[in-house]
BAFI-3210 file (N, C-alpha, C; in Angstrom, 3 decimals, decimal comma, padded with zeros to 6 digits):
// residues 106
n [1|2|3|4|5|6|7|8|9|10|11|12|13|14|15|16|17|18|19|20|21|22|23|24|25|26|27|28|29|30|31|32|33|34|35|36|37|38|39|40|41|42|43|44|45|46|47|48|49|50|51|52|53|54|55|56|57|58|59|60|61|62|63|64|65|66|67|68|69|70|71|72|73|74|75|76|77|78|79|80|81|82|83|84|85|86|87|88|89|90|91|92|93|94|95|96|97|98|99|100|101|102|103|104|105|106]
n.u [107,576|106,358|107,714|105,391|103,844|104,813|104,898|102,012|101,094|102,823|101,469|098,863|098,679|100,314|097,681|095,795|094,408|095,457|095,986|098,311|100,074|098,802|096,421|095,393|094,434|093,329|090,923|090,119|089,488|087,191|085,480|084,103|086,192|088,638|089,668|091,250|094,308|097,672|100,609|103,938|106,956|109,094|106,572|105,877|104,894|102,914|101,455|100,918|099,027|097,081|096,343|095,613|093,463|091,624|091,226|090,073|087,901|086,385|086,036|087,892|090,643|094,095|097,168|100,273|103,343|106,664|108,202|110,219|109,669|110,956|111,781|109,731|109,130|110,812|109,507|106,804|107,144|106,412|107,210|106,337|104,216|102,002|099,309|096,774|094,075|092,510|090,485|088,881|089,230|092,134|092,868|091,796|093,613|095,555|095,752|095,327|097,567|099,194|098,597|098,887|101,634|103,014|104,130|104,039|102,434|104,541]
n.v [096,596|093,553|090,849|089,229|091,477|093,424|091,660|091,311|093,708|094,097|092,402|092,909|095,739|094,117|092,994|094,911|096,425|098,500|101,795|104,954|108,270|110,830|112,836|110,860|108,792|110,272|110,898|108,178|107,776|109,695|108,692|106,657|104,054|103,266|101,783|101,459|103,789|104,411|105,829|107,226|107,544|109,582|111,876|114,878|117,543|118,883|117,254|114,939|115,522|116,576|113,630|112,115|113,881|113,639|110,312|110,616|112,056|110,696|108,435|106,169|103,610|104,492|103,681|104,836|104,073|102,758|103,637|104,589|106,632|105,755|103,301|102,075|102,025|100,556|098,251|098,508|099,032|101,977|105,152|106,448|108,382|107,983|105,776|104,298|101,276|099,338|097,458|095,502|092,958|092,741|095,217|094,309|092,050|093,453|095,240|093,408|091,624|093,903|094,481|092,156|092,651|094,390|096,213|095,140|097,846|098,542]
n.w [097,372|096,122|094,229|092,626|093,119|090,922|088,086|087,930|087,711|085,144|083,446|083,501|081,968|079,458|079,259|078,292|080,064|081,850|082,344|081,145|082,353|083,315|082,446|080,392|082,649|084,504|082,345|082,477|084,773|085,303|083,157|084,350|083,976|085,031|088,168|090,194|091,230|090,918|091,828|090,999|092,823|092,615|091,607|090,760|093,485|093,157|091,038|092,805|094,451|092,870|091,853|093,939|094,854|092,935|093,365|095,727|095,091|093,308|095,026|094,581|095,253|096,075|095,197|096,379|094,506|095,148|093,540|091,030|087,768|086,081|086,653|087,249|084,045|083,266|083,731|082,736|080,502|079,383|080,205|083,233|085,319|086,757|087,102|085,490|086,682|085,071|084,972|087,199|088,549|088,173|089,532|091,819|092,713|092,560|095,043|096,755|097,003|097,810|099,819|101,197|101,870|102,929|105,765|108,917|111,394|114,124]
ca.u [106,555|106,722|107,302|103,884|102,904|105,189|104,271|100,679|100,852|103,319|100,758|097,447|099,414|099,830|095,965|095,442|093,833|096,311|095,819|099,090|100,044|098,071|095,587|094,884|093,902|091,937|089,724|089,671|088,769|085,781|083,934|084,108|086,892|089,628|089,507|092,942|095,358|098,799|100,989|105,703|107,535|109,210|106,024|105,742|103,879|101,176|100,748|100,627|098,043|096,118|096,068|095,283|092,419|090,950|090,995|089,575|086,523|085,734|086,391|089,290|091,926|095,103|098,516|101,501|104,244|107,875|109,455|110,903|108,835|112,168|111,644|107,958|109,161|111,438|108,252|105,589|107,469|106,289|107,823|104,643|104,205|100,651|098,478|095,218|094,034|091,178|089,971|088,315|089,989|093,541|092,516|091,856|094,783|097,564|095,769|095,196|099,042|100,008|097,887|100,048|102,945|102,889|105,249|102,690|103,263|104,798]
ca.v [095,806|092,349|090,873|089,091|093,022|093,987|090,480|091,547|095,036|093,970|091,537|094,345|096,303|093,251|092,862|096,142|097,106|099,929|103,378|105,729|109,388|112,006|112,777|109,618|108,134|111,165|110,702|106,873|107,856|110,388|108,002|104,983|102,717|102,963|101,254|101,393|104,296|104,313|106,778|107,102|108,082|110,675|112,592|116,603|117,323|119,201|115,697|113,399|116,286|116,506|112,240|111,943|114,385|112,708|109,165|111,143|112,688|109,300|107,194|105,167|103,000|105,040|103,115|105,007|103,042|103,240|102,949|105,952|106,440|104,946|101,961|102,093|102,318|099,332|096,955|098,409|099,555|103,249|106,319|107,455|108,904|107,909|104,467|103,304|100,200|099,538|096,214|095,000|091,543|093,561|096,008|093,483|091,623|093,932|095,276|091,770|092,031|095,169|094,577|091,165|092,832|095,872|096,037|095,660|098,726|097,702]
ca.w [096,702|095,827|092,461|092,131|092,563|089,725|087,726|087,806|087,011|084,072|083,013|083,411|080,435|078,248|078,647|077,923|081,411|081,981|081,521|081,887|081,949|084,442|081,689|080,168|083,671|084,524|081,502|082,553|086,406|084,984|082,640|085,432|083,742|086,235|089,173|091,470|090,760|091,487|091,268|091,088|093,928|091,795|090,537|091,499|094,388|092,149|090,290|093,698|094,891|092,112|091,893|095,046|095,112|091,857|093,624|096,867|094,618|092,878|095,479|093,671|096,287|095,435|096,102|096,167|094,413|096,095|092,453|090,118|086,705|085,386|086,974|086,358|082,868|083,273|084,572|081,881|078,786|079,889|081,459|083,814|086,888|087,027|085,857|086,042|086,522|083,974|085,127|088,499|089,123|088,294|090,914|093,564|092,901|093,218|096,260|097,793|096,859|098,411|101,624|102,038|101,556|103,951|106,763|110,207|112,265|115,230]
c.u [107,166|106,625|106,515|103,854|103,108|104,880|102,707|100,406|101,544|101,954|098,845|098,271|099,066|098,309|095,397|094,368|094,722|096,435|097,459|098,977|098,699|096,794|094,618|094,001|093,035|090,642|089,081|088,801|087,377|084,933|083,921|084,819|087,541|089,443|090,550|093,761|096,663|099,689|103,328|106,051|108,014|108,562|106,207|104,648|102,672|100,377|100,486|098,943|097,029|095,340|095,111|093,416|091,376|090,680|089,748|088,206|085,952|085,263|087,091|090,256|093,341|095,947|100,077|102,694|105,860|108,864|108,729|109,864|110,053|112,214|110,490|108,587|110,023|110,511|107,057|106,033|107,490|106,636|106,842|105,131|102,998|099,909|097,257|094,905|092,715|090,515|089,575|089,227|091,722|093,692|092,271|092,767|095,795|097,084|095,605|097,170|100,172|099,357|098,985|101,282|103,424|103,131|104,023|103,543|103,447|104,894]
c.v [094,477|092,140|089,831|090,342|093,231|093,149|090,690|092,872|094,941|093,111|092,544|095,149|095,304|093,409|094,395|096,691|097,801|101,010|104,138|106,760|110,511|112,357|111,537|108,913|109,353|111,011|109,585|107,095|109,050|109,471|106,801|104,039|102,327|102,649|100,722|102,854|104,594|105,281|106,802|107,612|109,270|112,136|114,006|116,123|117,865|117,855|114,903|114,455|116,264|114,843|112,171|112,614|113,800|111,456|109,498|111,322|111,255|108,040|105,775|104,799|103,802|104,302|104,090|104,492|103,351|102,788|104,663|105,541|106,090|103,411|101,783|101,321|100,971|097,904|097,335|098,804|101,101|103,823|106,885|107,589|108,304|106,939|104,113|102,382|100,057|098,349|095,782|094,091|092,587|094,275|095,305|092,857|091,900|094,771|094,331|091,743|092,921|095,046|093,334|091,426|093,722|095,449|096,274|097,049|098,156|099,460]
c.w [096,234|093,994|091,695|091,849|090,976|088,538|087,240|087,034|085,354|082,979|082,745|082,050|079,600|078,032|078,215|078,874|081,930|081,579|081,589|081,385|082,798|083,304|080,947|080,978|084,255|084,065|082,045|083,924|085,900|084,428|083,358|084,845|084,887|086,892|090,385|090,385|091,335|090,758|091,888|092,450|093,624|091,201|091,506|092,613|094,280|091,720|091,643|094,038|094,220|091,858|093,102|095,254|094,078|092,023|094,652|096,154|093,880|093,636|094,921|095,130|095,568|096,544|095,649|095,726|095,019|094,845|091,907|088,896|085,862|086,025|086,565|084,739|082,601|083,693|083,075|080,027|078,621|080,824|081,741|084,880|087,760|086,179|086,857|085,804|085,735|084,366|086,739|089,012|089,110|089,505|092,087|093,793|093,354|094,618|097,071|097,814|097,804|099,440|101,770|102,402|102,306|105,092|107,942|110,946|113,841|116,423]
res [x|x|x|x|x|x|x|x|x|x|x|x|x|x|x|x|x|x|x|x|x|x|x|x|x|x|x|x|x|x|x|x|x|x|x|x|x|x|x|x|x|x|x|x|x|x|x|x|x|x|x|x|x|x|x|x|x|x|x|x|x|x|x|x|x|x|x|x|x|x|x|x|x|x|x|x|x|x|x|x|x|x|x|x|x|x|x|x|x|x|x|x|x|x|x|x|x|x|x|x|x|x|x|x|x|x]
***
């Protein structure tokens, strides 16, 4: 990932359009806040499963991030596995972001 991505997502926290924590962003993805969820490289494969299927049933864009929830934690202030994006424009950004940024398959 690029570090606009990380830049942006650091910057979605400050504004307080960031959910974290597998519960937290649950709640947020049930009452319609969330809107992108991304989830550690690190997390169990119960938690990517369970993410995953919770983006799947909402229809949420889920991005896999290719960083540790220690790095995470070094970009947002928080040790997560799992964040939601709470804001629209945030959500199009860091995927306008992460689509530029993605290796073509050759």
């Amino acid at each position: 990932m690029s570090d606009r991505f990380y830049a942006t997502l650091s910057l979605s926290m400050r504004a307080k359009k960031l959910l974290y924590g597998f519960d937290t962003v649950k709640e947020g993805v049930q009452n319609g806040s969330v809107r992108l969820l991304l989830t550690a490289s690190d997390l169990s494969q119960k938690t990517i499963k369970e993410a995953v299927y919770l983006a799947g049933k909402y229809r949420l864009p889920h991005l896999p991030l290719p960083n540790t929830m220690e790095e995470i934690a070094g970009m947002i202030g928080k040790k997560t596995g799992v964040i939601g994006i709470a804001d629209q424009g945030f959500a199009d950004k860091l995927m306008l972001i992460h689509n530029e940024t993605e290796e073509p398959n050759i």
